[in-house]
N, CA, C and O atoms as a GROMACS GRO file, in nm:
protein
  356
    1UNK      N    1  -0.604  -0.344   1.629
    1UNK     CA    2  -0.660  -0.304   1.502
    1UNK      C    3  -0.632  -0.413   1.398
    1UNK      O    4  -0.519  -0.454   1.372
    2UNK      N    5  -0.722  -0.448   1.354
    2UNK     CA    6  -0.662  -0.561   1.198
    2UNK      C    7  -0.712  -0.444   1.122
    2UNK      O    8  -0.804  -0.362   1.122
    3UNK      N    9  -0.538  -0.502   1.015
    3UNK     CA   10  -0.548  -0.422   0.884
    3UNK      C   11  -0.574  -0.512   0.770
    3UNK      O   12  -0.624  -0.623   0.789
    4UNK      N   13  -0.550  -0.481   0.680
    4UNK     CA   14  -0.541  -0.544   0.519
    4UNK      C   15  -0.443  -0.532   0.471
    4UNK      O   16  -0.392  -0.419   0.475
    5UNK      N   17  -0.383  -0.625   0.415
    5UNK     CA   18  -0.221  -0.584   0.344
    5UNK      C   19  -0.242  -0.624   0.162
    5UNK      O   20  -0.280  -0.738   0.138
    6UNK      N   21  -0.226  -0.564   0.086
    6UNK     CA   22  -0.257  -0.540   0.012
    6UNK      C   23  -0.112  -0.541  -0.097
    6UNK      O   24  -0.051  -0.441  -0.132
    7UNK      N   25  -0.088  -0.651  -0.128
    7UNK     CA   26   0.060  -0.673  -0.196
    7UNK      C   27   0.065  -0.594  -0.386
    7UNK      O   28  -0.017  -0.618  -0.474
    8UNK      N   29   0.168  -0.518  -0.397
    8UNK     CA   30   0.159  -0.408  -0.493
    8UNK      C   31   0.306  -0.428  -0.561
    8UNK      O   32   0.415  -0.424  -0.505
    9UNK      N   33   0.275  -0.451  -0.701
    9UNK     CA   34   0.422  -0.476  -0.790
    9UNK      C   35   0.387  -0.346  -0.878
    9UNK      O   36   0.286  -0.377  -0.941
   10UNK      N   37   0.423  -0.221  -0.909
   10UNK     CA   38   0.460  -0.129  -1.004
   10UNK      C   39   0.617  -0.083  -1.082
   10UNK      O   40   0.728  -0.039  -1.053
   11UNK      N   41   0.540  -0.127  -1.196
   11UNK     CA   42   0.696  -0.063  -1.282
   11UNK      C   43   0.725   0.113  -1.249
   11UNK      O   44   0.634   0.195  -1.244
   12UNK      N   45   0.852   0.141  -1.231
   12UNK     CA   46   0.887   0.228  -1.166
   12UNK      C   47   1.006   0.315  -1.286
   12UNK      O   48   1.037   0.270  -1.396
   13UNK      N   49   1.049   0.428  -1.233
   13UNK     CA   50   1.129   0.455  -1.347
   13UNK      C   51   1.258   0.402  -1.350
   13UNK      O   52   1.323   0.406  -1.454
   14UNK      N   53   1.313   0.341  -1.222
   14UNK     CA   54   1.442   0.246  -1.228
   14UNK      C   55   1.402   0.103  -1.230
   14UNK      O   56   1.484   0.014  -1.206
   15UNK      N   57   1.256   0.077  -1.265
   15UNK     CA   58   1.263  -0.103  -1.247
   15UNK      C   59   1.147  -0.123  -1.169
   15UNK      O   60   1.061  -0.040  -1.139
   16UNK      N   61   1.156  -0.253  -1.136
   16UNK     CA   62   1.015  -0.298  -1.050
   16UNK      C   63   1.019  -0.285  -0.969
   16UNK      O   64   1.118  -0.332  -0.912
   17UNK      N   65   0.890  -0.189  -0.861
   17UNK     CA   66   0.875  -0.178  -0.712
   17UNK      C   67   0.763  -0.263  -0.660
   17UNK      O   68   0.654  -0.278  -0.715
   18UNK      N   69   0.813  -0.329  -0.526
   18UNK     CA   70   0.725  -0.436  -0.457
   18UNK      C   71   0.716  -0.345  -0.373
   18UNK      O   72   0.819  -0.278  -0.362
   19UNK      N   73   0.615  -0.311  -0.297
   19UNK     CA   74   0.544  -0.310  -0.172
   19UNK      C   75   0.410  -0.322  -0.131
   19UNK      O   76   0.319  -0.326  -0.214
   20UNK      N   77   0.381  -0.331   0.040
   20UNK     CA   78   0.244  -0.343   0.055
   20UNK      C   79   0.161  -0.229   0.100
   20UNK      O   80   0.206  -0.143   0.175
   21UNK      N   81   0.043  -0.230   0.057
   21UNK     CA   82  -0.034  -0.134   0.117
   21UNK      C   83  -0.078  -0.190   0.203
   21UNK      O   84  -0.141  -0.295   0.196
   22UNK      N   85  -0.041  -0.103   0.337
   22UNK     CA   86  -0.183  -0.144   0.480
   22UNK      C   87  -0.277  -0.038   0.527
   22UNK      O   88  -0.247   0.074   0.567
   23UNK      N   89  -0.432  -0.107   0.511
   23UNK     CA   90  -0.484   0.004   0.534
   23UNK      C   91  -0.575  -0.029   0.705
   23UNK      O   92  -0.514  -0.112   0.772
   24UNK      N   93  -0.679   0.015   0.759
   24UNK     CA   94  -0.752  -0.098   0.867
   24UNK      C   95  -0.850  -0.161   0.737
   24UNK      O   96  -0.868  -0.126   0.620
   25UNK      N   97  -0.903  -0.272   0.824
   25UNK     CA   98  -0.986  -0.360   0.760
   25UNK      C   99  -1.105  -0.274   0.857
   25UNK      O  100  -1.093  -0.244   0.976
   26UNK      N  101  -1.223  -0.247   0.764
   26UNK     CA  102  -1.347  -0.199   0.815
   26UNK      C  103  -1.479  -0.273   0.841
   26UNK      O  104  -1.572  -0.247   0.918
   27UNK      N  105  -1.451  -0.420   0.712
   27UNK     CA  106  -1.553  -0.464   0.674
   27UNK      C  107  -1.548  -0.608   0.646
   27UNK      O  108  -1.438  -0.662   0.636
   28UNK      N  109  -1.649  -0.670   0.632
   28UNK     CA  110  -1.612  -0.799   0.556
   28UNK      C  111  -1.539  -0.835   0.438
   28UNK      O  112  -1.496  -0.946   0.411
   29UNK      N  113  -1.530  -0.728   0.372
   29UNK     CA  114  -1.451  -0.702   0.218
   29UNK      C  115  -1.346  -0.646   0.235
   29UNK      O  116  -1.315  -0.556   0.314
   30UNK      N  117  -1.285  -0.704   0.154
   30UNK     CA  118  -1.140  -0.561   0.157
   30UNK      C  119  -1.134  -0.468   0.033
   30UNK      O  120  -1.155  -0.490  -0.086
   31UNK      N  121  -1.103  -0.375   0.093
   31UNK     CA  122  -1.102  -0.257   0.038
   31UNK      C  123  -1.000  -0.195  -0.080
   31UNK      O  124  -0.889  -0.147  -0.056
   32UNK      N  125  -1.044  -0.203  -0.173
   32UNK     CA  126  -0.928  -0.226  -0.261
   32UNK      C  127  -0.907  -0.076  -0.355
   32UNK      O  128  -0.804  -0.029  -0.404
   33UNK      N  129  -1.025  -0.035  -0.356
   33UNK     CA  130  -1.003   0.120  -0.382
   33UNK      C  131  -0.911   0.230  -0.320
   33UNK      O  132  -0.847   0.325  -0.364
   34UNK      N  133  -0.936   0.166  -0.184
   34UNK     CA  134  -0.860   0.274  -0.053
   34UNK      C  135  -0.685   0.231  -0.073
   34UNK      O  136  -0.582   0.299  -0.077
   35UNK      N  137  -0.713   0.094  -0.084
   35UNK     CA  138  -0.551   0.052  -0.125
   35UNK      C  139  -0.480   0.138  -0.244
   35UNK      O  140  -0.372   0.191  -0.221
   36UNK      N  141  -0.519   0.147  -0.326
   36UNK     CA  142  -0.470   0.144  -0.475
   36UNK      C  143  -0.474   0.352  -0.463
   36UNK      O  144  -0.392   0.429  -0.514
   37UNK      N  145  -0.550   0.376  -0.411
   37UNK     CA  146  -0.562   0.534  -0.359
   37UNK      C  147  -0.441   0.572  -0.287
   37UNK      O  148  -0.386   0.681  -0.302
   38UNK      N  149  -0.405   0.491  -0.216
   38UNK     CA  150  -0.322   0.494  -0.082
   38UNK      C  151  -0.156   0.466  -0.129
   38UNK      O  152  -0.051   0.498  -0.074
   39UNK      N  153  -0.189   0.384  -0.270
   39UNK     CA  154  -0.045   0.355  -0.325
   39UNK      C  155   0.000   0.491  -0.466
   39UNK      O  156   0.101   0.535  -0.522
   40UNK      N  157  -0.127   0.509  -0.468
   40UNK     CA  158  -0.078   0.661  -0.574
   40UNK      C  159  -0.053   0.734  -0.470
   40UNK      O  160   0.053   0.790  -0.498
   41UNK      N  161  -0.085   0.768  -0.366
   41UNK     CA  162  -0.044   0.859  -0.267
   41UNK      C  163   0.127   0.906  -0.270
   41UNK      O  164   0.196   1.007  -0.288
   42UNK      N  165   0.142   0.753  -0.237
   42UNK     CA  166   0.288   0.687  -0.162
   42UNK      C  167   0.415   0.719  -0.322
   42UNK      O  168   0.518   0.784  -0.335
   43UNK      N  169   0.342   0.642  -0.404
   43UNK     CA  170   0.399   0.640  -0.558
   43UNK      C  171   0.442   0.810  -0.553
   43UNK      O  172   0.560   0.844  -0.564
   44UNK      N  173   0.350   0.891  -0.537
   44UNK     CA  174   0.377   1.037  -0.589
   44UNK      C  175   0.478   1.101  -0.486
   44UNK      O  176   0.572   1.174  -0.517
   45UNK      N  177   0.446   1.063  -0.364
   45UNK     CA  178   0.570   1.094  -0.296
   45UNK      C  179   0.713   1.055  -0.269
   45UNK      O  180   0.773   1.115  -0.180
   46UNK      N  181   0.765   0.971  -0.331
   46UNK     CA  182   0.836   0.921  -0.365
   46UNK      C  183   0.882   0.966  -0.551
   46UNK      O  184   0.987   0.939  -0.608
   47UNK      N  185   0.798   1.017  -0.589
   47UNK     CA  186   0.885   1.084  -0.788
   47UNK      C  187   0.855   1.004  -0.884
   47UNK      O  188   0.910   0.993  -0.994
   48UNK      N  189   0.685   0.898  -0.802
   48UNK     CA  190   0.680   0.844  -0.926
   48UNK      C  191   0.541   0.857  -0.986
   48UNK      O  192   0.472   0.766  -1.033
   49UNK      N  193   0.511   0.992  -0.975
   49UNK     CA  194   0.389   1.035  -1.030
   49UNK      C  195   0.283   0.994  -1.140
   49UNK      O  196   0.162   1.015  -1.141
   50UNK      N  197   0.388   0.907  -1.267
   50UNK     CA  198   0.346   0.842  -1.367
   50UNK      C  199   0.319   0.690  -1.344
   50UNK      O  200   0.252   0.614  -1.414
   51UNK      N  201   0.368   0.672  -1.263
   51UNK     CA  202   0.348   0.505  -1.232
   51UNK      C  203   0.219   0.454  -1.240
   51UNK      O  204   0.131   0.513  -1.177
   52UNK      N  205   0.175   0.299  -1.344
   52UNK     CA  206   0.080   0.313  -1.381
   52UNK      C  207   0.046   0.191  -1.228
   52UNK      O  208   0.122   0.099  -1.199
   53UNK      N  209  -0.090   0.226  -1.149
   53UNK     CA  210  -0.124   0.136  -1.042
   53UNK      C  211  -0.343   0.122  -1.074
   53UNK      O  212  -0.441   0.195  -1.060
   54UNK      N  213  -0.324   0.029  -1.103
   54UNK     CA  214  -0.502  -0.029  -1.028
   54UNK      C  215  -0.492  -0.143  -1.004
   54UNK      O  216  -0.386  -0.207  -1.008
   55UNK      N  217  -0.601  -0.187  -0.977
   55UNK     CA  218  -0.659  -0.334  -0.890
   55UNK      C  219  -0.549  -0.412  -0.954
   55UNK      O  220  -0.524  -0.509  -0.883
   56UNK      N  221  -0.494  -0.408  -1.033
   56UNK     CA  222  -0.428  -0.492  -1.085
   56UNK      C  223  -0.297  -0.530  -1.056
   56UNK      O  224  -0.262  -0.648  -1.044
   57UNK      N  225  -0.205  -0.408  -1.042
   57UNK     CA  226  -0.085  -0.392  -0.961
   57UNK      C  227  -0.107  -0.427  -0.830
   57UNK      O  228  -0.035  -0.518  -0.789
   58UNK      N  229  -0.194  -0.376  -0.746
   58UNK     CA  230  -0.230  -0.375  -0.596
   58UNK      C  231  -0.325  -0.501  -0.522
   58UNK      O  232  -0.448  -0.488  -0.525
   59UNK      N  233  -0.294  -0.562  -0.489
   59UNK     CA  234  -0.410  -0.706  -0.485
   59UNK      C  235  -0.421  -0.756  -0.342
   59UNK      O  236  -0.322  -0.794  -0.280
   60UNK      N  237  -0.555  -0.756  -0.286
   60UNK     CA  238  -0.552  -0.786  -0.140
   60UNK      C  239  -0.449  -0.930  -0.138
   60UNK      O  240  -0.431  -1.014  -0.226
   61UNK      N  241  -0.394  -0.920  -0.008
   61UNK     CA  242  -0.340  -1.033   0.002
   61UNK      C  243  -0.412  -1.120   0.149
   61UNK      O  244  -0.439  -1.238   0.165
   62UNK      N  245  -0.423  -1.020   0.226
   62UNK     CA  246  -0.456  -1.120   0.396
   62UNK      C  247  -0.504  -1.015   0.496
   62UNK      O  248  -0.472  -0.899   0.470
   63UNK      N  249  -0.574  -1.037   0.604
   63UNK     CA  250  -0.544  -0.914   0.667
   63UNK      C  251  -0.474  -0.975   0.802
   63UNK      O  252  -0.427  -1.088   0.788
   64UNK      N  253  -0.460  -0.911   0.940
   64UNK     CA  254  -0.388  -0.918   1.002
   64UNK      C  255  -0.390  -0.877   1.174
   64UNK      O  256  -0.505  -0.899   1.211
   65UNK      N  257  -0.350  -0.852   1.232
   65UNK     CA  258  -0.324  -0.790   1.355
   65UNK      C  259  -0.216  -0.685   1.338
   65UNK      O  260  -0.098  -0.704   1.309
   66UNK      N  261  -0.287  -0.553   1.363
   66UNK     CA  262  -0.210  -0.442   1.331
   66UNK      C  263  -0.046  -0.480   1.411
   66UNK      O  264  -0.042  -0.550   1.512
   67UNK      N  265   0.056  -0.432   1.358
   67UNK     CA  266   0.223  -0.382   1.461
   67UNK      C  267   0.178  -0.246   1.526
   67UNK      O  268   0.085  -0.183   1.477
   68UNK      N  269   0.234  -0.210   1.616
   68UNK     CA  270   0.211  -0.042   1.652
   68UNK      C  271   0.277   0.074   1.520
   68UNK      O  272   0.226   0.183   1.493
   69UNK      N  273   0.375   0.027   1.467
   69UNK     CA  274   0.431   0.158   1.351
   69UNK      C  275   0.312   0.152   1.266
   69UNK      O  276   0.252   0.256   1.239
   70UNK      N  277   0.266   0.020   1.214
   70UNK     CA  278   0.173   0.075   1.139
   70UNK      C  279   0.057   0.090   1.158
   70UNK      O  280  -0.002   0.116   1.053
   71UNK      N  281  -0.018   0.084   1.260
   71UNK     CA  282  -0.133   0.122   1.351
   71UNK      C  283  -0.120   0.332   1.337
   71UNK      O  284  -0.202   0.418   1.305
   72UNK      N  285   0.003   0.335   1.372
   72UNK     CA  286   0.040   0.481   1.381
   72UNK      C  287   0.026   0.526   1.266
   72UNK      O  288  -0.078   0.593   1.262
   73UNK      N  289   0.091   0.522   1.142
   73UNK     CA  290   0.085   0.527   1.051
   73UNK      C  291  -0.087   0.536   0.962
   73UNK      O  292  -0.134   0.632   0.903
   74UNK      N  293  -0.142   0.412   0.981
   74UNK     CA  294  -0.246   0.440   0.968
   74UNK      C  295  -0.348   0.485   1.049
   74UNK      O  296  -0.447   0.437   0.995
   75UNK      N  297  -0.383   0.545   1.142
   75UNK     CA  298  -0.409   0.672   1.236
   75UNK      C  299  -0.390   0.777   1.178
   75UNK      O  300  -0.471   0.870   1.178
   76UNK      N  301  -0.252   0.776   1.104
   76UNK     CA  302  -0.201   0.935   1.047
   76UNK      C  303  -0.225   0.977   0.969
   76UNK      O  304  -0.285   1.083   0.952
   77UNK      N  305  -0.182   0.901   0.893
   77UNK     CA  306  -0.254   0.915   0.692
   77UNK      C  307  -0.354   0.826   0.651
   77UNK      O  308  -0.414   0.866   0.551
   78UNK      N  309  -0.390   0.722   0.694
   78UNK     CA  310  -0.523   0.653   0.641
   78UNK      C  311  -0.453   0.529   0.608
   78UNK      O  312  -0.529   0.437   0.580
   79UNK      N  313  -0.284   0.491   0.602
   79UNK     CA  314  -0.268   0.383   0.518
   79UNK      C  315  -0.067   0.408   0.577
   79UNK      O  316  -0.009   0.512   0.606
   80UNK      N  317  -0.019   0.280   0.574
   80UNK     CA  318   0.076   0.264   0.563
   80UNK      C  319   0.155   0.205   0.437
   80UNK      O  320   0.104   0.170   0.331
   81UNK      N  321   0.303   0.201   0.474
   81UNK     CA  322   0.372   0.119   0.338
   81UNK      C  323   0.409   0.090   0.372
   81UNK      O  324   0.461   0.149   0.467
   82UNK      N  325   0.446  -0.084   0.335
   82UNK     CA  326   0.622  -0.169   0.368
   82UNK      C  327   0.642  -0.158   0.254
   82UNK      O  328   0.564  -0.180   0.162
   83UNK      N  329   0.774  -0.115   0.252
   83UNK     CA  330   0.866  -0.091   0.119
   83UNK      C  331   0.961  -0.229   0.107
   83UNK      O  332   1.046  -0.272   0.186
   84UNK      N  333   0.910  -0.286  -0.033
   84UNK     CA  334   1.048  -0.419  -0.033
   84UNK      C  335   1.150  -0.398  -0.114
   84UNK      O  336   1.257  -0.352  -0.073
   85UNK      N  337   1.127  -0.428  -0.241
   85UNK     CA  338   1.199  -0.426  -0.374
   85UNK      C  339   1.230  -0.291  -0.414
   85UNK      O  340   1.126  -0.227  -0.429
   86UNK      N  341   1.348  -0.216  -0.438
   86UNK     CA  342   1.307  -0.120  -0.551
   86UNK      C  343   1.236   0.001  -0.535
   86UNK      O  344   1.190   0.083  -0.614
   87UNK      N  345   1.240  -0.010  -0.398
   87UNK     CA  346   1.140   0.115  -0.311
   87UNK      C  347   1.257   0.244  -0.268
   87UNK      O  348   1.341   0.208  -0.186
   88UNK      N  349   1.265   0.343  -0.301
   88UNK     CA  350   1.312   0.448  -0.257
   88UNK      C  351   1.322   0.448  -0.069
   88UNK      O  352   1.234   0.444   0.016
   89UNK      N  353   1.464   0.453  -0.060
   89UNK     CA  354   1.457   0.422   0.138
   89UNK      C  355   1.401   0.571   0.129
   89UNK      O  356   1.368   0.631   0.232
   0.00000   0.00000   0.00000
């Protein structure tokens, strides 16, 4: 599966959170709606319901050759997360 990774900086309520959104790549374009959808998802489950995210926070970066966790992952919910910075384990 190639995905899209989709690199995402949001101010958070303890500080700045880095992570990426991966979603599959469908098309010649990347998909940047599904990203930024996929990171309010993640944002709200995690307690940060207010966090402000569009195209702007969230920005394609590359796409890729899926790993299997996140192949699974996105199978499951439509989209995975790597959590870097500042990310709630």
């Amino acid at each position: 599966m190639e995905i899209e990774i989709h690199d995402t900086w949001v101010k958070g309520k303890k500080g700045m959170m880095h992570f990426d959104v991966a979603i599959e790549h469908k098309k010649d374009e990347n998909d940047n709606k599904l990203a930024v959808a996929s990171a309010k998802k993640y944002l709200r489950s995690v307690g940060e319901k207010t966090a402000k995210i569009t195209s702007k926070e969230c920005k394609f970066c590359h796409t890729q050759s899926s790993e299997e966790k996140l192949k699974k992952d996105i199978e499951k919910k439509g989209y995975s997360i790597i959590p870097m910075d500042g990310c709630p384990e």
